[in-house]
C-alpha positions as a printed NumPy array, in Angstrom:
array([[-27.706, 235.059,  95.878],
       [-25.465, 233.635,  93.239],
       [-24.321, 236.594,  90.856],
       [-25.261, 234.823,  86.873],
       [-23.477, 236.012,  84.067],
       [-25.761, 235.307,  80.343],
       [-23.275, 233.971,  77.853],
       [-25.253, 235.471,  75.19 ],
       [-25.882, 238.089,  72.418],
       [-29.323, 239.084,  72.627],
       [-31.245, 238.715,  75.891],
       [-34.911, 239.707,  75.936],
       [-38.019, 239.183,  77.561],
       [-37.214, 240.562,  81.195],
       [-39.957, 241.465,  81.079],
       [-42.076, 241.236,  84.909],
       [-39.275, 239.598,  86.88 ],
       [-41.136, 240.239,  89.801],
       [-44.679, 240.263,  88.237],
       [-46.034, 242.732,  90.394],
       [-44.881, 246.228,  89.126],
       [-45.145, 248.068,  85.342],
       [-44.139, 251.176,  83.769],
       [-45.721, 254.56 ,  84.98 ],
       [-48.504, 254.416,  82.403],
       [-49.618, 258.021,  82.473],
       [-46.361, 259.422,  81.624],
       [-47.132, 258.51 ,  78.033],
       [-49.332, 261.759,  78.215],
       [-47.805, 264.343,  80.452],
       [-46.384, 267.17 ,  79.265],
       [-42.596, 267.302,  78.323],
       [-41.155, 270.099,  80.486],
       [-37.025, 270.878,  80.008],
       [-34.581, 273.141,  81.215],
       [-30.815, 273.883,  79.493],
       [-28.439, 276.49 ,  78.847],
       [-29.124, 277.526,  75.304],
       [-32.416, 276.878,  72.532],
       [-32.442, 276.631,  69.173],
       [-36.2  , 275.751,  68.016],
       [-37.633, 275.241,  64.204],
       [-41.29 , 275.641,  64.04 ],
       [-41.906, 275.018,  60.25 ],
       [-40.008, 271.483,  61.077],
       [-41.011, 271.464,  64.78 ],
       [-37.465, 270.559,  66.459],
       [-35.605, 272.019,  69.316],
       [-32.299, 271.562,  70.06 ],
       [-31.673, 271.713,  73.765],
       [-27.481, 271.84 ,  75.043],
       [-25.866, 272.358,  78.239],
       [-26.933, 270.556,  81.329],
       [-30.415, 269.61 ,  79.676],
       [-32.734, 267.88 ,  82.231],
       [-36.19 , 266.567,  80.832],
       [-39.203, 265.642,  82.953],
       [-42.102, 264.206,  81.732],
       [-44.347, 262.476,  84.765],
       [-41.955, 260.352,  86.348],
       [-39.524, 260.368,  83.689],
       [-36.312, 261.821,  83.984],
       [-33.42 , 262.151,  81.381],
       [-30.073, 264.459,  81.593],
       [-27.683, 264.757,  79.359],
       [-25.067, 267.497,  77.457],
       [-28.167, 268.095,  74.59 ],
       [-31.207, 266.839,  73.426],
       [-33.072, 267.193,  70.42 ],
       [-36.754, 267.171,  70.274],
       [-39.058, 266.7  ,  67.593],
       [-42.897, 266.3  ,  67.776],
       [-44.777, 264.575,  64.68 ],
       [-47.939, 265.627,  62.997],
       [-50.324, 263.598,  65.524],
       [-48.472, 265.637,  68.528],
       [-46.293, 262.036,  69.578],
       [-42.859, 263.845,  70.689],
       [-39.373, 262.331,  70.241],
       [-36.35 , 263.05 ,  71.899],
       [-32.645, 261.797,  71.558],
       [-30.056, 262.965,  74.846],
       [-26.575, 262.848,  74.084],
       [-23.838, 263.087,  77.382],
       [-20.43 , 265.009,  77.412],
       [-17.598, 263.023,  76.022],
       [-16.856, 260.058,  77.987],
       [-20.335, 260.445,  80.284],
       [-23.363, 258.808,  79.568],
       [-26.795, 259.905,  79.387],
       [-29.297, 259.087,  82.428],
       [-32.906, 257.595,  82.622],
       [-35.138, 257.594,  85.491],
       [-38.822, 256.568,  85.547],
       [-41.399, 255.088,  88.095],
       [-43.117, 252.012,  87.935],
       [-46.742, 250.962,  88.852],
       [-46.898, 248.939,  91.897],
       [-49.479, 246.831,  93.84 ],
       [-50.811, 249.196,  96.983],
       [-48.566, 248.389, 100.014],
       [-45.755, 247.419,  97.928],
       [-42.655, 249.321,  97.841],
       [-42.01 , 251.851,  95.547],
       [-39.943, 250.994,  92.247],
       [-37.933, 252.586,  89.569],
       [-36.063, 251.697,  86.197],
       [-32.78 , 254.044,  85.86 ],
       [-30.888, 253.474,  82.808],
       [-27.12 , 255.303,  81.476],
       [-26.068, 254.954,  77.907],
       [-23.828, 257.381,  75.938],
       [-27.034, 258.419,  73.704],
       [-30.289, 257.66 ,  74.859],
       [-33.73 , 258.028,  72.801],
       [-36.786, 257.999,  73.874],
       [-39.998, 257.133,  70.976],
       [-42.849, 259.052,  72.162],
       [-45.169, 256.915,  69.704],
       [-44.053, 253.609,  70.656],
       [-43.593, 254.16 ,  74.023],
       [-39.854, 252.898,  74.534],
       [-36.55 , 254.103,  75.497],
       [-33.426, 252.744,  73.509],
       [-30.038, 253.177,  75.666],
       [-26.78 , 253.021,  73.065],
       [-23.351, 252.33 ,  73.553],
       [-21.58 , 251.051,  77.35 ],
       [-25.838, 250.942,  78.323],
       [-26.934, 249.815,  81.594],
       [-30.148, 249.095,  82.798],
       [-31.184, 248.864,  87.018],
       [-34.156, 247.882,  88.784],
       [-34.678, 249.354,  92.349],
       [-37.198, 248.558,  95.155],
       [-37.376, 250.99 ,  97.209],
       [-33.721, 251.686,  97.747],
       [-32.491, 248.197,  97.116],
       [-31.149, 247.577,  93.962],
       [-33.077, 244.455,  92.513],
       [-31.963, 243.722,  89.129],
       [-29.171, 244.679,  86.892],
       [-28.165, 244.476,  83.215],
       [-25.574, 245.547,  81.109],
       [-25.163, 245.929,  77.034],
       [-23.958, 247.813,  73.906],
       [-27.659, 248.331,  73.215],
       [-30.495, 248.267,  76.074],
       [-34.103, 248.693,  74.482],
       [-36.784, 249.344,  77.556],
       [-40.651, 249.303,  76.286],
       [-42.815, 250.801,  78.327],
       [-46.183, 249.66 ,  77.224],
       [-44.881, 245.822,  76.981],
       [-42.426, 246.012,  80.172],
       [-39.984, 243.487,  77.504],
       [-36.21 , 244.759,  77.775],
       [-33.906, 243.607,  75.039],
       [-30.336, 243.824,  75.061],
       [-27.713, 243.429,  72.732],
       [-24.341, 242.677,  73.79 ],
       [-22.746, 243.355,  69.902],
       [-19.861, 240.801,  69.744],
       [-16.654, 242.205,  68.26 ],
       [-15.443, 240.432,  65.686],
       [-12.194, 237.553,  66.228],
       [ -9.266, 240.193,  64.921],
       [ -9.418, 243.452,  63.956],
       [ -8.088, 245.849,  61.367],
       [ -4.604, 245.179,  62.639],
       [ -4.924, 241.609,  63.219],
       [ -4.844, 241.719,  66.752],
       [ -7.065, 239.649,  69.356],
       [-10.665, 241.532,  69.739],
       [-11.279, 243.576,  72.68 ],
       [-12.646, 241.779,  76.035],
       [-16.442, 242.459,  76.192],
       [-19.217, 242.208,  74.052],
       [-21.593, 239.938,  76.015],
       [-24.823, 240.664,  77.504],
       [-24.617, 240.723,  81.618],
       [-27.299, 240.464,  84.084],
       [-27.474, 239.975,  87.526],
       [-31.313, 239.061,  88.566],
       [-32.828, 238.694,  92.218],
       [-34.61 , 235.838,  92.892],
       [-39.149, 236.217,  93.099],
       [-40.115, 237.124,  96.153],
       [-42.969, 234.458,  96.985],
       [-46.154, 235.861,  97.605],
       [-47.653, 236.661, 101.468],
       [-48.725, 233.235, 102.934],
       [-47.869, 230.877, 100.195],
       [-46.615, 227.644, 101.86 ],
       [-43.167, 226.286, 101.188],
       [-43.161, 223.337,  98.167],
       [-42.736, 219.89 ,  99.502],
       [-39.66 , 217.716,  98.968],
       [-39.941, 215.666,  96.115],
       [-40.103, 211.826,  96.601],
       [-37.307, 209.774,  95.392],
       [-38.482, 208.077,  91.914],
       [-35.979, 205.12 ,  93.118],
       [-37.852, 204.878,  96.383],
       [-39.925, 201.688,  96.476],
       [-43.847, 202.396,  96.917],
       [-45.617, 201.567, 100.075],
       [-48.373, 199.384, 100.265],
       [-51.168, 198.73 , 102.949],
       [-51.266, 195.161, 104.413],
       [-53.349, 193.652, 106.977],
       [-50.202, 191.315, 108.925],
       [-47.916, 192.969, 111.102],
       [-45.026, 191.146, 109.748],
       [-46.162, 193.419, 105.854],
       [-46.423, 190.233, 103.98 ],
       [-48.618, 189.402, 101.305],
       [-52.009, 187.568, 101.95 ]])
């Protein structure tokens, strides 16, 4: 497979590239369960700040980070932002729905903060933000950003590559980077569907039936 680098800022609608797996559903309403080294929790503004090798669970989601700070609103939707150790990133892990007999898949995602929106369903990877689809072991699909948006309910990613401007402050040439990159396997076809014929030439001339052996006209 050719490797296909998008010359472009904002890339969205990923959504489905193989159109037969989706986000884990039910992990909307599991339970968030977390383990760290240290707790600091409000309850008159319900937050809780989580640090030192945090790891969150919630179904088949899994983030880690260096902290994470949780809040829950007043109709008991939960929000959480991870933030990694200087110069790590943050990870992501979830499962997706797939067709029985299929193989399993999974979205993992890194950024340097990470926040997931408990209302809205979607998880919002910031700064040097990656993105992978695996089936099964195989990694299927890859994308890179400064900003990697993942909804779960609408299975739409939308990434940002954030192009530096043409100097900076000192009047030097920008930085390289700043574009959106993706590398995307190709559909799998579905069980028995028969290969597409070969197009027919539009020059070609079209054949006629004739009634002489020699094809002339009568």
């Amino acid at each position: 497979m050719n490797h296909r680098i998008l010359p472009t800022l904002l890339l969205a609608a990923l959504a489905c590239i193989h159109g037969a797996a989706h986000a884990e559903k039910a992990d909307r309403a599991k339970p968030m369960n977390i383990e760290a080294d240290a707790l600091r929790h409000d309850e008159l503004k319900a937050t809780s700040v989580f640090s030192g090798r945090v790891v969150m669970t919630k179904g088949t989601i899994v983030l880690r980070g260096a902290r994470l700070d949780v809040r829950q609103d007043v109709d008991g939707y939960q929000y959480g932002v991870v933030t990694a150790e200087a110069g790590k990133r943050a990870f992501f892990r979830q499962k997706r729905d797939t067709a029985a007999g299929a193989p399993e898949e999974f979205i993992e995602g890194e950024g340097e903060v990470i926040e997931y929106d408990g209302k809205a369903d979607n998880v919002r990877f910031i700064r040097r933000a990656e993105l992978r689809r695996y089936r099964g072991s195989v990694l299927s699909d890859e994308i890179t950003g400064a900003v990697i948006v993942y909804n779960n309910l609408t299975d739409v990613f939308t990434v940002d590559g954030q192009r530096t401007p043409a100097t900076n402050a000192a009047g030097d040439a920008p930085a390289p980077g700043g574009r959106v990159r993706a590398v995307l396997s190709p559909k799998d076809p579905p069980p028995g569907a028969a290969a597409p014929e070969p197009a027919t030439p539009s020059s070609a001339p079209a054949l006629r039936p004739s009634d002489s052996l020699g094809g002339g006209a009568r």
